[in-house]
C-alpha positions as CSV (number, residue, x, y, z in Angstrom):
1,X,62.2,16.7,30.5
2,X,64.0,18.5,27.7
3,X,66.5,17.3,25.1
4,X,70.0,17.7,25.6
5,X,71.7,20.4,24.2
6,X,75.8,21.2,23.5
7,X,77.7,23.7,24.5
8,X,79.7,23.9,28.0
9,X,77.3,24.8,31.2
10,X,78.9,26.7,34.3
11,X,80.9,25.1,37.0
12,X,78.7,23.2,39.6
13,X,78.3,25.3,42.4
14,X,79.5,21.0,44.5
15,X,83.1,22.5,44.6
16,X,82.0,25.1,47.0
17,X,80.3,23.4,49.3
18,X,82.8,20.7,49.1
19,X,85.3,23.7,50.0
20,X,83.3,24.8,53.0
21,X,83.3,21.4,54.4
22,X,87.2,20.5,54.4
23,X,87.6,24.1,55.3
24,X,85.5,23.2,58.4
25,X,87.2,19.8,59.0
26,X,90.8,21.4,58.5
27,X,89.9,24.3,61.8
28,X,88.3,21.8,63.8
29,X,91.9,19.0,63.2
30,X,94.7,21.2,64.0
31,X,94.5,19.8,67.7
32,X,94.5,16.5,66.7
33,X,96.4,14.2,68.5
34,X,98.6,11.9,67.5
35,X,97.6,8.4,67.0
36,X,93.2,8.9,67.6
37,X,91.0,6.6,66.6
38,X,89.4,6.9,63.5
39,X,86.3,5.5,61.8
40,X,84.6,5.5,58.5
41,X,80.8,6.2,58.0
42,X,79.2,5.1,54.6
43,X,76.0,7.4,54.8
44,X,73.1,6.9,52.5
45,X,69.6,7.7,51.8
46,X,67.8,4.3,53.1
47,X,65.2,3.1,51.9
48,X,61.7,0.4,52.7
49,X,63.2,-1.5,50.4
50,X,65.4,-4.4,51.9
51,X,66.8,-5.1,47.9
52,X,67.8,-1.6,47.8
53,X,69.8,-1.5,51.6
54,X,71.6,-5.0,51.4
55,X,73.1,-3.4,47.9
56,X,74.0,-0.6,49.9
57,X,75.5,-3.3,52.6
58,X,76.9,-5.0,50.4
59,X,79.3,-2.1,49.5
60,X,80.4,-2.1,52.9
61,X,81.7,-5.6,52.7
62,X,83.5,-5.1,49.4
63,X,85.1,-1.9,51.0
64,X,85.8,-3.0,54.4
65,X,89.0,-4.7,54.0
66,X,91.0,-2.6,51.7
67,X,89.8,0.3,54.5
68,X,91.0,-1.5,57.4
69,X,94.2,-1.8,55.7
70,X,94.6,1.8,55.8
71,X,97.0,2.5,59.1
72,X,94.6,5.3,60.5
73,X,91.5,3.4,59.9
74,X,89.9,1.0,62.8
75,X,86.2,0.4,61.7
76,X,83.9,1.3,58.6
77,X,79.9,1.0,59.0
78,X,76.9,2.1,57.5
79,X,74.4,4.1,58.4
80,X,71.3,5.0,56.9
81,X,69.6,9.1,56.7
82,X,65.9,8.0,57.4
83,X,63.6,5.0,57.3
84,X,65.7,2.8,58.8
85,X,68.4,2.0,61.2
86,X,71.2,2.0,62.1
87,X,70.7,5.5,61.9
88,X,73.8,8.4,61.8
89,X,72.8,9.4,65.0
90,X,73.0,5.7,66.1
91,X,76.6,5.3,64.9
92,X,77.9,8.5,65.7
93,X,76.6,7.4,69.3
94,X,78.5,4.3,69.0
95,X,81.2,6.0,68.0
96,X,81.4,8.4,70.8
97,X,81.2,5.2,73.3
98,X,84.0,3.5,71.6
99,X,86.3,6.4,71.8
100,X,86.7,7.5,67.8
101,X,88.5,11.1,67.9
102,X,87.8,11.1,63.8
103,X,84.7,9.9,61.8
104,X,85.3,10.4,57.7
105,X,81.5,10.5,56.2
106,X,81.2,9.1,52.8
107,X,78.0,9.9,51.7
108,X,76.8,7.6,49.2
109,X,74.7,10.6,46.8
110,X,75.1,11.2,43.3
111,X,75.3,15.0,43.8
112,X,74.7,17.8,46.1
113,X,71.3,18.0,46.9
114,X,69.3,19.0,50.2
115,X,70.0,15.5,51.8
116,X,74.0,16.2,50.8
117,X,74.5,20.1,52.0
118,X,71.7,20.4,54.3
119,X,70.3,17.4,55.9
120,X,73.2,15.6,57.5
121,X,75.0,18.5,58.3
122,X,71.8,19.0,60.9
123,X,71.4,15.5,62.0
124,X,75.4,15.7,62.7
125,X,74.7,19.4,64.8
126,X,76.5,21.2,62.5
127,X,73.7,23.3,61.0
128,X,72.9,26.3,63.3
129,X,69.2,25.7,62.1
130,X,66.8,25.7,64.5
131,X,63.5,25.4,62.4
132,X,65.2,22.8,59.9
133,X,66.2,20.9,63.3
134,X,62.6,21.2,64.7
135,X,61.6,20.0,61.1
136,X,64.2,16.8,61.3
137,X,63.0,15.8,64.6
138,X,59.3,16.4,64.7
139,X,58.2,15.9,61.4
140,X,60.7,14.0,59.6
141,X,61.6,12.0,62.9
142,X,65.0,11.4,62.1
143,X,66.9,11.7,65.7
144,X,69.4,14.8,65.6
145,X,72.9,14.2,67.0
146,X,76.1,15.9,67.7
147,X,79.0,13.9,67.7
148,X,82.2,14.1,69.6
149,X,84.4,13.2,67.7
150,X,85.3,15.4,64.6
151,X,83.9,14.5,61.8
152,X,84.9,14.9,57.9
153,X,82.3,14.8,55.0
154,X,83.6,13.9,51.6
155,X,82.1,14.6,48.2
156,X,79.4,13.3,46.6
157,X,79.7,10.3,43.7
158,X,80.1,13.3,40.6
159,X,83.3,14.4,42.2
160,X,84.8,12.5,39.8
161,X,84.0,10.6,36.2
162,X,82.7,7.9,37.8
163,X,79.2,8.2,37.1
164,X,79.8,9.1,33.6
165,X,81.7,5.8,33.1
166,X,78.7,4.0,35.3
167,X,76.5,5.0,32.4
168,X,78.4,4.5,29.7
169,X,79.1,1.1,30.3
170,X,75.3,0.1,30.9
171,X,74.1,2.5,27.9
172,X,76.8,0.1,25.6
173,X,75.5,-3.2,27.1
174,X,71.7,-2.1,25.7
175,X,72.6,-0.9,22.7
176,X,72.7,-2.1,19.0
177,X,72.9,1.1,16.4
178,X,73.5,4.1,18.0
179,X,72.8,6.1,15.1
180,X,68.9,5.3,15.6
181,X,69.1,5.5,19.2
182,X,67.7,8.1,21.5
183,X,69.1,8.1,25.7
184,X,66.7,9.2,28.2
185,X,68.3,9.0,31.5
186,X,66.3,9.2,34.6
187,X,67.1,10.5,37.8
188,X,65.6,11.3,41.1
189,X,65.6,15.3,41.6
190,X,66.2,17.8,43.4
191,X,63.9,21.0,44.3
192,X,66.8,23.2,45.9
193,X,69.7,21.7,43.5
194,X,67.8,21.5,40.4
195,X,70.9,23.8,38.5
196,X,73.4,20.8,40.0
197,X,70.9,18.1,38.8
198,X,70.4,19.6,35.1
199,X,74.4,20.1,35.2
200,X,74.7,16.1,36.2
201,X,72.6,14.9,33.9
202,X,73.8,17.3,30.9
203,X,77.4,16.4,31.6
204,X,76.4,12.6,31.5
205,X,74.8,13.4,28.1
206,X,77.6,15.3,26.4
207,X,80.0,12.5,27.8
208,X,77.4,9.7,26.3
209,X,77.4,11.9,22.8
210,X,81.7,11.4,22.9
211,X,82.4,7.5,24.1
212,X,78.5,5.7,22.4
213,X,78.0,8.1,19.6
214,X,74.2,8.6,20.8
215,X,73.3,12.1,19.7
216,X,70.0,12.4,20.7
217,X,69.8,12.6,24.9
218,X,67.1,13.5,27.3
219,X,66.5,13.4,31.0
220,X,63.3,13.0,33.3
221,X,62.8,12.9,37.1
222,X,61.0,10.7,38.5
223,X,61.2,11.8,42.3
224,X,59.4,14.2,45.4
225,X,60.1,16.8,42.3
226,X,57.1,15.4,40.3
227,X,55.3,13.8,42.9
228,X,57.0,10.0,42.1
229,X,54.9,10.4,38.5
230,X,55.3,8.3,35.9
231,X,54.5,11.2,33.4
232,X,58.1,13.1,32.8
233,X,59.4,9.3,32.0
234,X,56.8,8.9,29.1
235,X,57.0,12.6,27.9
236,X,60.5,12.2,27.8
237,X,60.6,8.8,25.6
238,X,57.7,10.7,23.2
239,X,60.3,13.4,22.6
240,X,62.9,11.0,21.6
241,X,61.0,9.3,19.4
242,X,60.6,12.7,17.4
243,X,64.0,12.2,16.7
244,X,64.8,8.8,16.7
245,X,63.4,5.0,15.8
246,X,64.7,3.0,19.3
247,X,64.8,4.6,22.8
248,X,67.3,3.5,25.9
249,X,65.9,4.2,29.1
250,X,68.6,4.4,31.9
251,X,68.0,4.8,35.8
252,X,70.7,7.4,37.1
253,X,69.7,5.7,40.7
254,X,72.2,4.6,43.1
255,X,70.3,1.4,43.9
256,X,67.7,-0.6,42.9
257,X,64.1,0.4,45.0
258,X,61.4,-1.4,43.1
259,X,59.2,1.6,43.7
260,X,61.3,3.5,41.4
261,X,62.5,0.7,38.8
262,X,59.6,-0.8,38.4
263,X,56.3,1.0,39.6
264,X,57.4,4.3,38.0
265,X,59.8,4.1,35.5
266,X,59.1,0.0,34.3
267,X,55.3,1.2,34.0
268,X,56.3,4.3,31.6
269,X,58.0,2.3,29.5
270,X,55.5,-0.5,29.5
271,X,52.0,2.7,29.1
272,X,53.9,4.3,26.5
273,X,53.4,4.5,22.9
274,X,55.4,2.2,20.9
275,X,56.8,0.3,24.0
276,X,58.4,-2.6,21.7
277,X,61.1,0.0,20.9
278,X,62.3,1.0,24.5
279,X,64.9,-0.9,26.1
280,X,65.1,-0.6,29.7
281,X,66.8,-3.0,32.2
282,X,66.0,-2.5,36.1
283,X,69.3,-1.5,37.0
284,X,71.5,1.2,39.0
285,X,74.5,2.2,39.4
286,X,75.4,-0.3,42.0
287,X,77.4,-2.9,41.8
288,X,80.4,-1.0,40.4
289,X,83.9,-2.4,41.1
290,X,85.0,1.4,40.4
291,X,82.1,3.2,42.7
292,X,84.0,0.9,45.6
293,X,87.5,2.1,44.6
294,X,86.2,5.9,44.7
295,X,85.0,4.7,48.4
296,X,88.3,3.6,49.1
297,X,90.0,6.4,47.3
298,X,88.4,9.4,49.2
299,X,88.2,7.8,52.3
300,X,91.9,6.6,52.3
301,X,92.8,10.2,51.0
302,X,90.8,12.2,53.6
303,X,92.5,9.7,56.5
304,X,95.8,10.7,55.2
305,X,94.8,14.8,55.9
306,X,94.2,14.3,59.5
């Protein structure tokens, strides 16, 4: 955890590896015929939690029709990384039975992170990897699978402002006097990305200081990173009440997993020093009426490119 600070930070390195994908997906169209089938995939973690999947399921149904409307589109399903199924692999089978020429991935992330840039690529084939393949199948045991049909990754949920707005609109509903406020915002991690996750969360923050006049901002992990502890949540409230008299505690989490909401960061806030001042709400980022336009947007966008 450390506190905010001002100033602009350098580019995140998303664009790139955004770039790299299209670029990909552009080579692989130009024999496209005219008139294939095309599907979308919303991809996501998954989870054991069934609260924390129907949300994610539920997104599919609040897409679905506005998707289908599209002239290029004939199906959108879900599919989940690990843990559960129906698996990529499992739709991407299906898809190859039903005849798609074109499946557009949406992956439901909040950045890039190894799940984003390096994980599905290799359970879609397209990583030459052989060790982080051997590692998918034996250890993880999360089937690999290469598609064919051609398939299209979008960006990641921080393409855009949405998750700044996400934020902003749950850090207004908790809040009385910003002036006397502190924001810690808590996210899950990322060992490999931690330059795009500090970038995330410090653009969040410098958005937050702009539209809720908080000035005091922090952020703590709460994932793989530290070992699921609930100690960079506390530490991080501590700091911010150096500086200020109330904290707001904010999940940057696409869903809500009660391991996370409530057994880490609920517990924090409850072992923590002056606990009567926090204010923390289980909540994520989903539902958002504009997180299922963005689906709609990029996938409706990407359709139009192929």
């Amino acid at each position: 955890m450390r506190i905010l600070k001002k100033g602009l930070l350098p580019l995140c390195l998303a664009a790139g590896i955004v770039a790299a994908l299209f670029s990909c997906k552009d080579t692989a169209q130009s024999s496209q015929p005219e008139g294939g089938k095309t599907a979308v995939l919303l991809v996501n973690h998954g989870s054991h939690s069934k609260l924390w999947r129907d949300m994610l399921l539920d997104l599919e149904n609040e897409v679905k029709d506005k998707l289908l409307a599209h002239p290029k589109i004939s199906e959108v399903r879900t599919a989940f990384m690990e843990y559960n199924e129906p698996s990529i692999a499992t739709r991407m089978k299906e898809f190859d039975q039903e005849g798609y020429d074109d499946v557009i991935v949406v992956p439901i992330f909040l950045t890039v992170s190894s799940h984003y840039s390096h994980d599905i690529p290799v359970i879609l084939g397209t990583s030459a990897d052989p060790k982080a393949k051997e590692y998918m199948i034996g250890k993880e045991k999360i089937e690999v699978y290469k598609p064919k049909a051609r398939v299209s990754i979008t960006p990641p949920l921080d393409y855009t402002t949405l998750l700044k707005k996400n934020v902003e609109r749950r850090v207004k509903a908790l809040s009385a006097e910003a002036s006397n406020e502190g924001v810690l915002l808590v996210a899950y991690g990322d060992a490999d990305y931690n330059q795009q996750w500090e970038e995330m969360v410090e653009e969040i923050g410098k958005y937050l200081k702009v539209k809720t006049g908080h000035e005091s901002i922090a952020y703590a992990w709460c994932g793989h990173l530290v070992n699921y502890s609930t100690e960079p949540t506390q530490n991080g409230i501590k700091k911010l009440f150096e500086l200020e008299d109330k904290v707001l505690v904010i999940p940057v989490l696409v869903a809500n997993d009660p391991y996370f909401q409530n057994d880490i960061i609920q517990k924090a806030v409850d072992d923590v020093e002056g606990a009567a001042s926090v204010k923390y709400v289980q909540d994520a980022i989903l539902p958002d009426k504009n997180l299922n336009d963005w689906v709609v947007d990029i996938a409706t966008q990407t359709a139009n490119n192929l």
